[in-house]
C-alpha positions in Angstrom: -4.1 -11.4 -1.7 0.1 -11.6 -1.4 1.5 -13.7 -3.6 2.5 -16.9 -2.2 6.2 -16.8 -4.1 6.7 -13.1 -2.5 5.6 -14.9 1.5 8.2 -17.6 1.3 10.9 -15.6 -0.5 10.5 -12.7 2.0 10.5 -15.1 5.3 12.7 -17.4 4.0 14.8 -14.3 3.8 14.6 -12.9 6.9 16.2 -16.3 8.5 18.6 -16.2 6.3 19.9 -12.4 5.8 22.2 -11.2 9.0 24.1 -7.6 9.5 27.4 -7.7 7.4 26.1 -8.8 4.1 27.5 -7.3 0.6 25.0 -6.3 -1.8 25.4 -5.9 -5.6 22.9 -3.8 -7.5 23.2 -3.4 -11.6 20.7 -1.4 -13.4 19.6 0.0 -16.3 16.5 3.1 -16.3 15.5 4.9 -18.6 14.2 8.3 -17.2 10.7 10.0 -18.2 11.1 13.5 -16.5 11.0 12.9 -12.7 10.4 9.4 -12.9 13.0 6.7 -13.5 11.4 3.5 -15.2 13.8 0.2 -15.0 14.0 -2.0 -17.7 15.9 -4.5 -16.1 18.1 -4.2 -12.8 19.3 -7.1 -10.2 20.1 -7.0 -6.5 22.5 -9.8 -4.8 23.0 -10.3 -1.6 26.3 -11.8 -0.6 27.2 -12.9 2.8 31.5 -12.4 0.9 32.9 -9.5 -0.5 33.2 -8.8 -4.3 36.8 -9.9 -5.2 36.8 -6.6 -6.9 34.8 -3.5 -6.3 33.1 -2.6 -10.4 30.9 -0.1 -8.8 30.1 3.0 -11.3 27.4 5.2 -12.2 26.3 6.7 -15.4 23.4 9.7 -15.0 22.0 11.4 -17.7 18.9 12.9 -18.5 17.9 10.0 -20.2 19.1 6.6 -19.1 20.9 5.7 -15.6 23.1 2.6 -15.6 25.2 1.0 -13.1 26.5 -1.1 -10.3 26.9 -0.1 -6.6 28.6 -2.5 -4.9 28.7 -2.3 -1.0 28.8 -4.0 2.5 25.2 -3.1 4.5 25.8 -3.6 8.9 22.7 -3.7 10.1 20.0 -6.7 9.3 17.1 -4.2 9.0 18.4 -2.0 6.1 19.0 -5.0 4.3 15.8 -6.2 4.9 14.2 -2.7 3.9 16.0 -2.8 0.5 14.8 -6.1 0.0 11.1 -5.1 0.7 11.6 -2.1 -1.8 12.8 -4.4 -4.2 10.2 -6.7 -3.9 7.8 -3.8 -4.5 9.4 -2.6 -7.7 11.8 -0.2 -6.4 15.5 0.3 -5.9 17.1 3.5 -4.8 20.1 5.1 -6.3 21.7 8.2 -5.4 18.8 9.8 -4.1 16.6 9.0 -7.3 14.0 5.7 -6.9 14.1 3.5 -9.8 10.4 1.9 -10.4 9.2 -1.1 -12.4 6.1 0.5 -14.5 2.9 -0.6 -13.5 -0.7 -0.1 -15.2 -2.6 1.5 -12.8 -2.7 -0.4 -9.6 -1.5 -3.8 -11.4 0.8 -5.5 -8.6 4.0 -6.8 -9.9 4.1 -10.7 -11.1 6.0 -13.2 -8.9 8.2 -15.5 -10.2 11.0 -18.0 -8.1 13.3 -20.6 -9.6 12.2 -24.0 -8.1 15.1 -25.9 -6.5 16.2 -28.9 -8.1 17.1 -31.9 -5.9 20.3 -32.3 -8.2 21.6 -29.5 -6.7 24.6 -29.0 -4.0 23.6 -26.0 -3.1 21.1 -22.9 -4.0 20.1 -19.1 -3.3 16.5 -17.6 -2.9 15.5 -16.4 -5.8 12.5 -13.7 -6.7 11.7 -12.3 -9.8 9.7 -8.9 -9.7 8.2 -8.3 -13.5 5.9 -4.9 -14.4 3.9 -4.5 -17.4 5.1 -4.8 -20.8 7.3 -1.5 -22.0 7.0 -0.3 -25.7 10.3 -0.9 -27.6 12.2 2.4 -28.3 12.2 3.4 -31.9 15.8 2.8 -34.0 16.2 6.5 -33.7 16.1 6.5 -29.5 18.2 3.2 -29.2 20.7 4.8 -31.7 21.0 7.6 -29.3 21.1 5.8 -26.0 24.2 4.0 -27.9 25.6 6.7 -28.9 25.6 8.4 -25.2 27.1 5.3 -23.7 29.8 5.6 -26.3 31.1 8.6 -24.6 30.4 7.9 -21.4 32.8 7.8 -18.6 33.2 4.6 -18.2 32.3 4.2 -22.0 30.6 1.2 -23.1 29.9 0.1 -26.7 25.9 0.5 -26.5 23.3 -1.3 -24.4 24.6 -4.3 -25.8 28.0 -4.2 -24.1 26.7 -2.4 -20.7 24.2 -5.3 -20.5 26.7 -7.7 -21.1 29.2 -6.3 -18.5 26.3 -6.3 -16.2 25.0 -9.7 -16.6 21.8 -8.5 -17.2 19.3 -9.3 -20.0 20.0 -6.7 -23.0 16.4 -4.3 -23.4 17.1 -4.3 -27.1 14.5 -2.0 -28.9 11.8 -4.9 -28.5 9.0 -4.9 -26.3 9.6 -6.6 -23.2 8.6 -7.0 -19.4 11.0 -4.8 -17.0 12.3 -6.9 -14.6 14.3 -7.4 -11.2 16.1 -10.5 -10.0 16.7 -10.8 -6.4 19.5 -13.8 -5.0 20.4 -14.0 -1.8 23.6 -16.5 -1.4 23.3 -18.3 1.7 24.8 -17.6 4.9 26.3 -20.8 5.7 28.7 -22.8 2.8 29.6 -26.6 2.4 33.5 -26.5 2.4 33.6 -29.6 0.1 37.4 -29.8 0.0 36.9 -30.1 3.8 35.1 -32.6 3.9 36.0 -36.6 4.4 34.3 -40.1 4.0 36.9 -42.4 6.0 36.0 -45.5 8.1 32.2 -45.2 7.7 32.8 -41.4 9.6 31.4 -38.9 7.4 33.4 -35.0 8.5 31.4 -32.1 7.1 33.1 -28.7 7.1 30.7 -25.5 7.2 31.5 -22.0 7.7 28.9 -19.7 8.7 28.8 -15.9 8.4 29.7 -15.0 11.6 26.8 -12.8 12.2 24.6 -15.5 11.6 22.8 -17.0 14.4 
């Protein structure tokens, strides 16, 4: 049986996703020969550009990190990453990033429930795998030590996961996750917006692929 939060995320997102959005994808792996495990990662859809492109890429033959930061034209490969990521995987650079699973354990659902205090919200899907071991001191001291000389270099996983926003996979066992938001593709301009003479003027500006 599909989970009920994957049905509504996935056609909830398919009326709201349209050709020309941005997407932002962080990530952190940790690699097991061929196979790329994520710990955590995140994937953003954005109908706006980044007000600065952070995309980088570190590969090594033991952890991948990053952020890849581009714009996507055409509705249906945005709606085919979206799918993969709902399944657990994200590809980078030719190499597929997977949550780890035991055996033929789907991933767990999870979405944010919307608040009616709120202006405005995303969609929101959480995809968690099974729990991971914890590295030993010796493994985390090395990953640390890697990123330390990496190009960008970054202070250990504590700093990378920091830059990235994402939750830290400190050497303690935890669920891999990946967060999906995708931003809406029409926005309230509230500045635009009047209450004069009992005449309420609402401002919206819509992506302009959106139909």
């Amino acid at each position: 049986m599909t989970d009920e939060n994957y049905i509504q995320f996935l056609n909830a997102a398919k009326t709201w996703v349209c050709g020309g959005y941005f997407i932002d994808i962080r990530f952190i792996a940790k690699q097991n020969g061929s196979e790329f495990s994520i710990w955590v990662a995140s994937v953003v859809l954005n109908p706006l550009p980044a007000a600065q492109d952070n995309s980088f890429l570190i590969d090594s033959d033991k952890i991948i990190v990053g952020q890849i930061q581009k714009e996507l034209f055409h509705k249906d490969e945005l709606i085919r990453l979206l799918t993969k990521a709902m399944a657990g995987r994200i590809n980078i650079e030719g190499k597929e990033l997977k949550i780890p699973s035991d055996g033929d354990r789907p991933p767990y659902y999870y979405s944010e429930t919307n608040r009616s205090d709120q202006w405005s919200y995303n969609l929101h899907l959480q995809v968690s795998g099974s729990q991971r071991p914890p590295l030993t001191s010796a493994q985390y001291a090395e990953i640390d030590n890697f990123l330390r000389m990496a190009t960008p270099p970054f202070d250990g996983l504590t700093d990378i996961a920091a830059w990235l926003d994402l939750t830290n996979p400190a050497p303690t066992s935890s669920q891999p996750t990946i967060n999906i938001r995708i931003l809406p593709p029409v926005d309230l301009a509230f500045d635009e917006c009047t209450l004069a003479n009992d005449l309420l003027t609402l401002t919206l500006y819509a992506h302009s692929a959106f139909d």
